[in-house]
C-alpha positions, 0 to 999 in steps of 0.5 A: 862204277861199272864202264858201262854206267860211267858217262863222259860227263861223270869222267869230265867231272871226276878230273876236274875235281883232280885239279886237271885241265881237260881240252875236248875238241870235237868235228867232223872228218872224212873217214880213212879209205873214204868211207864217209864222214864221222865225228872225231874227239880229241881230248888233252888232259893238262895237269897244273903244278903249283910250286915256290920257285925257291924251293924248288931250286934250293931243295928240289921239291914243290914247297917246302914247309919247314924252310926258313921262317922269314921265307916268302913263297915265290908262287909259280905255276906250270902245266904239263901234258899227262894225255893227248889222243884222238878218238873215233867214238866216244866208247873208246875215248871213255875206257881210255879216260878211266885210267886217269880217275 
C-alpha cells in the first residue's frame, strides 16, 4: 500500500495480527509557545514473548524442541516495549508506524 492510502485503522490491524499489543492514548493539550490547544496521540507498541523458563536457562533460547522427552515446558510470558512516542498528528504517527509492519 502507498503511505497515502494506508489508514490508522489498517496499521492497528496489521500489528495486531503481529502479535503486538498497541497503547493509543489520545487528548488534548496546549500547544508550545501557546499557540492554542491540539490533539496529542501517544502510542506504545508492546511486544509478547512467549518462553519455557527452563529452556531459556538451560539453553538460551524460547523453546527448545528437541529437549528431552519427559520435559514439560514451564510456559511464561513477558512484555517488551519495541516503541513509545508522542505525536502532533495523526500523518506523522502513521509514517513512523509503517516501519513496524
Amino acid at each position: 500500500m502507498k503511505k497515502t492510502e494506508i489508514t490508522l485503522s489498517d496499521i492497528l490491524i496489521i500489528l495486531s495480527k503481529k502479535e503486538i499489543q498497541i497503547k493509543l492514548l489520545v487528548g488534548y493539550q496546549d500547544s508550545i509557545n501557546g499557540y492554542g490547544w491540539h490533539s496529542v496521540y501517544y502510542i506504545q507498541l508492546i511486544k509478547c514473548i512467549e518462553y519455557c523458563y527452563k529452556c531459556r536457562k538451560n539453553y538460551n533460547t524460547d523453546y527448545k524442541d528437541d529437549y528431552p522427552l519427559n520435559h514439560q515446558h514451564s510456559h511464561r510470558q513477558e512484555y517488551k516495549t519495541i516503541f513509545a512516542k508522542e505525536f502532533r498528528n495523526e500523518t506523522d504517527m502513521i509514517n513512523e508506524l509503517l516501519n513496524y509492519i
